[in-house]
DRENDO-1510 file (C-alpha; in Angstrom, 1 decimal, always signed):
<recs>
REC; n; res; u; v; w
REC; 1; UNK; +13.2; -4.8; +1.1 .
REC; 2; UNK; +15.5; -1.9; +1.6 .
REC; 3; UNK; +13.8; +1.8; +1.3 .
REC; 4; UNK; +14.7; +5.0; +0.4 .
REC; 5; UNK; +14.5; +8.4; +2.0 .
REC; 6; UNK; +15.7; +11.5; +0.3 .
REC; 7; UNK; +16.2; +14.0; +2.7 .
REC; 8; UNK; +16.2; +17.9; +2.5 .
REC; 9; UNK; +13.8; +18.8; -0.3 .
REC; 10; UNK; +12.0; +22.0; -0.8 .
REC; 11; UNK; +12.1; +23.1; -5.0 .
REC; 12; UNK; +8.6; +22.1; -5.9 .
REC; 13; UNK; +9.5; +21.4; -9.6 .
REC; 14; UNK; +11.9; +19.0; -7.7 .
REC; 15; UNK; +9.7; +17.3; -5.6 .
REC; 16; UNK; +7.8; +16.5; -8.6 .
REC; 17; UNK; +10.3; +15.1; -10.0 .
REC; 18; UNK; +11.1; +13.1; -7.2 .
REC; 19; UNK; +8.1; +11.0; -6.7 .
REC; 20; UNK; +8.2; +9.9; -9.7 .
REC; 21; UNK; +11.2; +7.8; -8.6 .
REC; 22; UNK; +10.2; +4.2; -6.5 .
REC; 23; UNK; +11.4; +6.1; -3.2 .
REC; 24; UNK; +9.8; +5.5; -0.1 .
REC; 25; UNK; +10.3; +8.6; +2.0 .
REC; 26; UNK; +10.8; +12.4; +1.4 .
REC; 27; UNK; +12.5; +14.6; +4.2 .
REC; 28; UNK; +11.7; +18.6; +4.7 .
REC; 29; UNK; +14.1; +20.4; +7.1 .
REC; 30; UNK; +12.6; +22.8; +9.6 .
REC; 31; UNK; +15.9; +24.0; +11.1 .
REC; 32; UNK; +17.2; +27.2; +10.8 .
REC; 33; UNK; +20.7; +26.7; +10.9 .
REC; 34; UNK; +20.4; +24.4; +7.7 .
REC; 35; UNK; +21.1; +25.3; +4.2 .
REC; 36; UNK; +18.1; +23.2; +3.3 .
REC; 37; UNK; +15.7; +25.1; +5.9 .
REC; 38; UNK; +11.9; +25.4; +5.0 .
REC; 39; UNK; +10.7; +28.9; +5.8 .
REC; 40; UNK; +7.3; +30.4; +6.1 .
REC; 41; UNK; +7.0; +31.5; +2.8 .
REC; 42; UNK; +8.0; +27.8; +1.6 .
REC; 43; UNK; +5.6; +26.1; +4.0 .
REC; 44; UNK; +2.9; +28.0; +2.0 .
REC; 45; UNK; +4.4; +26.8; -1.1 .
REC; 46; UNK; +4.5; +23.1; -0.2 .
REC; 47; UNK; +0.7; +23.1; +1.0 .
REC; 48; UNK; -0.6; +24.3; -2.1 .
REC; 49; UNK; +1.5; +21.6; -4.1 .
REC; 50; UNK; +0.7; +19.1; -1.8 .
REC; 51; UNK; -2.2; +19.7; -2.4 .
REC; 52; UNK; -2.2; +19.6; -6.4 .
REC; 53; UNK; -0.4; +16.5; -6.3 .
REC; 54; UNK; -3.4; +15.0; -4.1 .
REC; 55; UNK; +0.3; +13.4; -2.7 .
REC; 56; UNK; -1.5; +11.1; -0.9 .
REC; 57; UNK; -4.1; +9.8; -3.2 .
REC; 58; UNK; -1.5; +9.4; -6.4 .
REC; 59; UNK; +2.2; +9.3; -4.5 .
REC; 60; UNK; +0.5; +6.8; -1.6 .
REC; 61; UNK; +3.8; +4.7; -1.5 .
REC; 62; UNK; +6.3; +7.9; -0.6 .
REC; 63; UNK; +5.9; +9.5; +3.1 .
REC; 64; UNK; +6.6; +12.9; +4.2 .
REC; 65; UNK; +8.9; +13.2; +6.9 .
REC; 66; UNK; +9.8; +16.3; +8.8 .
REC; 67; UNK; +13.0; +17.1; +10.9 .
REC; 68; UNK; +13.6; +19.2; +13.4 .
REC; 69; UNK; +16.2; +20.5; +15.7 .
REC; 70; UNK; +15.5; +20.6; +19.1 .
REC; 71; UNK; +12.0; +22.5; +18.1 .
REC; 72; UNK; +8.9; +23.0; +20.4 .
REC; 73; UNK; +5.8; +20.9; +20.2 .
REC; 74; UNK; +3.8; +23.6; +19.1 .
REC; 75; UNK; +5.7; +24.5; +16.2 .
REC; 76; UNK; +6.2; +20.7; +15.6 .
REC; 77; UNK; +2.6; +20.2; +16.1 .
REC; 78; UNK; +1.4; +23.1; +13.3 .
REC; 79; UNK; +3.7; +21.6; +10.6 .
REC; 80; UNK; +2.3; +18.2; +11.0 .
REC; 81; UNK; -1.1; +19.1; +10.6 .
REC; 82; UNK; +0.0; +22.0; +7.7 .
REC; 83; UNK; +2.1; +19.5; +5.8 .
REC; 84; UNK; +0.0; +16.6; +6.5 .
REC; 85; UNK; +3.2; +15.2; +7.9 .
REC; 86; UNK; +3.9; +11.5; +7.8 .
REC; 87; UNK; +6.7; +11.1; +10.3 .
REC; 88; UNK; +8.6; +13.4; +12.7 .
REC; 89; UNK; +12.7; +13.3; +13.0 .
REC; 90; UNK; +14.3; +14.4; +15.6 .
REC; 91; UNK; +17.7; +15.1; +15.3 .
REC; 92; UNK; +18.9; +17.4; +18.6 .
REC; 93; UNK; +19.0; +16.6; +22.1 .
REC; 94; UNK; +15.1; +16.1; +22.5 .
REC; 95; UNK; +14.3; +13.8; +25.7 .
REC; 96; UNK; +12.8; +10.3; +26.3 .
REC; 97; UNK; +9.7; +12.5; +27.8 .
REC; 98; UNK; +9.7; +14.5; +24.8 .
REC; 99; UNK; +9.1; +11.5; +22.8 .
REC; 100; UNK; +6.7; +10.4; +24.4 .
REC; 101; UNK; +5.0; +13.8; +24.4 .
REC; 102; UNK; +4.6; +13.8; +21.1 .
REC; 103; UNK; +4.0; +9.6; +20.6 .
REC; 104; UNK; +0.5; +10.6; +22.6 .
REC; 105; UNK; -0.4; +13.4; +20.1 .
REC; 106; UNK; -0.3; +10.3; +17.9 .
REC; 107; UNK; +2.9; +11.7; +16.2 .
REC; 108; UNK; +5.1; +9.1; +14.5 .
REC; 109; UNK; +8.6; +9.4; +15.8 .
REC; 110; UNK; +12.3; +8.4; +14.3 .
REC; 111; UNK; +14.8; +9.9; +16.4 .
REC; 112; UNK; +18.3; +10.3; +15.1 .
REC; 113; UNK; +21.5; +9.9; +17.2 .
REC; 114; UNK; +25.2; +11.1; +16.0 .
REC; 115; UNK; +27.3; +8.4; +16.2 .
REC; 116; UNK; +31.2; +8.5; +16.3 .
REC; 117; UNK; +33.4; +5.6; +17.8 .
REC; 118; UNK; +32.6; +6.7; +21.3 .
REC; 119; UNK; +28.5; +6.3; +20.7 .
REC; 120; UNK; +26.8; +3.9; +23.2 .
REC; 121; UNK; +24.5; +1.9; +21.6 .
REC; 122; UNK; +22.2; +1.9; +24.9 .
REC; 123; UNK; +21.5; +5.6; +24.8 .
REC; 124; UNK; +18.9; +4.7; +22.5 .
REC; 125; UNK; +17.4; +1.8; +24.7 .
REC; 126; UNK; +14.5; +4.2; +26.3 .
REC; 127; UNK; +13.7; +5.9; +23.2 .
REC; 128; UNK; +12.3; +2.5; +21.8 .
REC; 129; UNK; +9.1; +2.5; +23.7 .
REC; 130; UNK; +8.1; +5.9; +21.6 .
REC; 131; UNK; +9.7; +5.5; +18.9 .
REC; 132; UNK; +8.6; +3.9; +15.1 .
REC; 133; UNK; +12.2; +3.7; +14.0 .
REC; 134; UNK; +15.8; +5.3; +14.3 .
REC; 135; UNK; +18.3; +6.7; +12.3 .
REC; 136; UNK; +22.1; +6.6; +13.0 .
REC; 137; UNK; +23.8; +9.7; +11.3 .
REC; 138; UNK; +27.7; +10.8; +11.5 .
REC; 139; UNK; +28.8; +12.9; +14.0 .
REC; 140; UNK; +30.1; +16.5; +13.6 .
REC; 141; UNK; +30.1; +20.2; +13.9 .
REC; 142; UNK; +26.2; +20.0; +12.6 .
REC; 143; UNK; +23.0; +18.0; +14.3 .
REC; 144; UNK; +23.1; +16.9; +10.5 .
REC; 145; UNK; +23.8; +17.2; +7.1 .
REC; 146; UNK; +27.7; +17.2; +7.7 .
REC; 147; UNK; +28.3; +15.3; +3.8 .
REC; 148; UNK; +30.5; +12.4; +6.2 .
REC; 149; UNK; +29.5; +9.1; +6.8 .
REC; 150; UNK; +30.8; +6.9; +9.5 .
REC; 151; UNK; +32.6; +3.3; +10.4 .
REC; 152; UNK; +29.1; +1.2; +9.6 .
REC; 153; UNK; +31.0; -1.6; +11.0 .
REC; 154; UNK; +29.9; +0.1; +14.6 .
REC; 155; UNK; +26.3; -0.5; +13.7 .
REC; 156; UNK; +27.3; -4.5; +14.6 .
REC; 157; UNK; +27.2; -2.6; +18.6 .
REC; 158; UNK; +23.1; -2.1; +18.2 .
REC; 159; UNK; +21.6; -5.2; +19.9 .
REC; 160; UNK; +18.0; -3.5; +20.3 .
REC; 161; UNK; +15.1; -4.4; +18.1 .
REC; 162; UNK; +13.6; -0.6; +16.6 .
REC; 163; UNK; +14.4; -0.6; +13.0 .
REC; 164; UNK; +17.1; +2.3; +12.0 .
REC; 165; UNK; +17.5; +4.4; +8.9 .
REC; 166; UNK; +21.5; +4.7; +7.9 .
REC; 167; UNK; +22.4; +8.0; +6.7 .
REC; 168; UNK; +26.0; +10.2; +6.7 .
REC; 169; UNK; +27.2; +11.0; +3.8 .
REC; 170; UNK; +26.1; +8.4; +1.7 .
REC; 171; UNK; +26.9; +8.4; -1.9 .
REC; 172; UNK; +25.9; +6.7; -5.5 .
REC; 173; UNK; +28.9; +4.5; -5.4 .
REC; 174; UNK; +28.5; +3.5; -2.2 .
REC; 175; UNK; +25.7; +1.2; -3.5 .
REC; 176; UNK; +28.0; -1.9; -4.2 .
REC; 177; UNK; +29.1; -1.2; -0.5 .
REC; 178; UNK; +25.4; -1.4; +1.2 .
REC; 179; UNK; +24.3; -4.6; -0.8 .
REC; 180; UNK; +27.3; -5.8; +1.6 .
REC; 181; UNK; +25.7; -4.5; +4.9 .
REC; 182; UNK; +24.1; -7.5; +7.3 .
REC; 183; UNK; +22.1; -6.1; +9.5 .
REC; 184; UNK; +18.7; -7.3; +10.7 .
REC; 185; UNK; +17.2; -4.1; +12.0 .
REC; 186; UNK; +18.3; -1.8; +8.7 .
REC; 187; UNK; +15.3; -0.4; +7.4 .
REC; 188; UNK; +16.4; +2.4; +4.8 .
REC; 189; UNK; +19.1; +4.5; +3.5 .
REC; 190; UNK; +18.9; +8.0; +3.9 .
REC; 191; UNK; +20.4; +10.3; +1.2 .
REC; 192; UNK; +21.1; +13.6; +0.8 .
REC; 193; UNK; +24.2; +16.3; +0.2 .
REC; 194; UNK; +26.3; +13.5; -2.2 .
REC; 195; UNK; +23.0; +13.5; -4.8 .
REC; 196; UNK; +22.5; +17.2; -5.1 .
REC; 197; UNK; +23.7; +20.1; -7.5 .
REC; 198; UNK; +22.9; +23.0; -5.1 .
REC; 199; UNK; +21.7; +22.7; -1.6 .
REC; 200; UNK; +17.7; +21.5; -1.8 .
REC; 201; UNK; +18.2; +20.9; -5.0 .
REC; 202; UNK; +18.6; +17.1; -6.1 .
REC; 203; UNK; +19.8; +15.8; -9.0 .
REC; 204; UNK; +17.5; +13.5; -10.2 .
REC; 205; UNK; +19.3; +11.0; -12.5 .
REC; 206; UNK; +22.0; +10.6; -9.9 .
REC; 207; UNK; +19.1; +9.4; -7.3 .
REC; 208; UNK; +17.8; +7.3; -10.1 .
REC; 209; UNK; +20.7; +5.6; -10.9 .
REC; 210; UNK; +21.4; +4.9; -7.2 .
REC; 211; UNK; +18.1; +3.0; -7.0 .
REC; 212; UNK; +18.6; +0.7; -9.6 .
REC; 213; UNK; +22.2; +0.4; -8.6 .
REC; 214; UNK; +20.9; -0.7; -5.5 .
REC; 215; UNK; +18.0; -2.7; -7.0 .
REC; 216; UNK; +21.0; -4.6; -9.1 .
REC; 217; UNK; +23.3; -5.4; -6.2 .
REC; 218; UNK; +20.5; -7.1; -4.4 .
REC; 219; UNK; +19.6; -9.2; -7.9 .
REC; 220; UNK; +23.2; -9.9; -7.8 .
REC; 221; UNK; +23.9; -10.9; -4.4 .
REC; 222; UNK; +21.1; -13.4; -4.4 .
REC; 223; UNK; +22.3; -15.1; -7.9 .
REC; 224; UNK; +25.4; -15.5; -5.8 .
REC; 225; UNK; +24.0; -16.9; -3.3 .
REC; 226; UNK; +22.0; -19.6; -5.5 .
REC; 227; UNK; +24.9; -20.8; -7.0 .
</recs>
């Protein structure tokens, strides 16, 4: 089944509005050039309601991924174990041998690569041995977060075999659009800028709707198919 990540959270009375929804994985941004940036002060914030919503004893099925930016290990290393961190994205330049760095530490690893029509798919063909998944984002002026998606058709290029998240942009009409998408190694959309009201800030119906759109299409699409 296709899973959900909503990326960029940090309002706490958001969050807990968030996992109430059937989503699968919940992104915090630890880069300081980002309008959804998690400081110090909101670090603090998010351990202690972490830690009220036992998260994972009563919201077992969401996981709590972090991204960073090109970030050392150390500072990598102290939000994993603060945040009880499921996952770690990287979305800069880090290296194969930073990957694998980390993939010793026991760290759980998608790396994200910016793709644009010029993208070669076998970029990503080392990262595989130390990575858990990918995730393909548009290419721009930012590591992420540019509101754009990109031509999905260029995914049909990937011939590896690590799972990938799709994220760029996506939007709640775009739903009718993924049910569409056939490929083997999609694991989950990755949402963000199109569902929020403010940056870090997600409007929760919007998500919620785009969920059961989703879960529609795919009721759909296999009634098709029967008949």
């Amino acid at each position: 089944m296709l899973k959900v990540k909503v990326c960029g959270m940090r309002d706490i009375a958001n969050i807990e509005a968030l996992v109430k929804l059937p989503i699968q994985y919940m992104g915090f941004i630890f880069y300081e050039k980002s309008s959804r940036h998690i400081d110090e002060a909101t670090t603090k914030q998010l351990e202690a309601a972490f830690s009220f919503l036992e998260f994972k004893n009563l919201y077992r099925h969401i996981e709590k991924v972090g991204v960073f930016v090109n970030a050392e290990e150390d500072y990598i290393l102290e939000k994993v174990e603060r945040l009880q961190l499921d996952y770690v994205q990287l979305h800069g330049r880090e290296s194969v041998f930073f990957c694998e760095k980390l993939a010793k530490r026991d760290i759980k690893i998608i790396k994200a690569f910016s793709v644009d029509e010029r993208f070669r798919f076998t970029n990503t063909d080392f990262y595989q041995f130390f990575c858990e998944y990918f995730l393909f984002d548009t290419k721009g002026k930012l590591p992420g977060g540019n509101g754009e998606s990109f031509n999905w058709k260029l995914l049909e290029n990937y011939t590896g075999n690590t799972p990938f998240f799709l994220s760029g942009g996506i939007k709640k009409e775009d739903a009718s659009i993924i049910k569409q998408l056939d490929f083997e190694c999609l694991h989950a959309i990755d949402i963000n800028s199109k569902f929020e009201t403010a940056p870090a800030l997600k409007d929760i119906p919007s998500i919620k709707q785009f969920l059961s759109d989703l879960k529609e299409s795919k009721k759909t699409n296999k009634s098709t198919l029967k008949n």
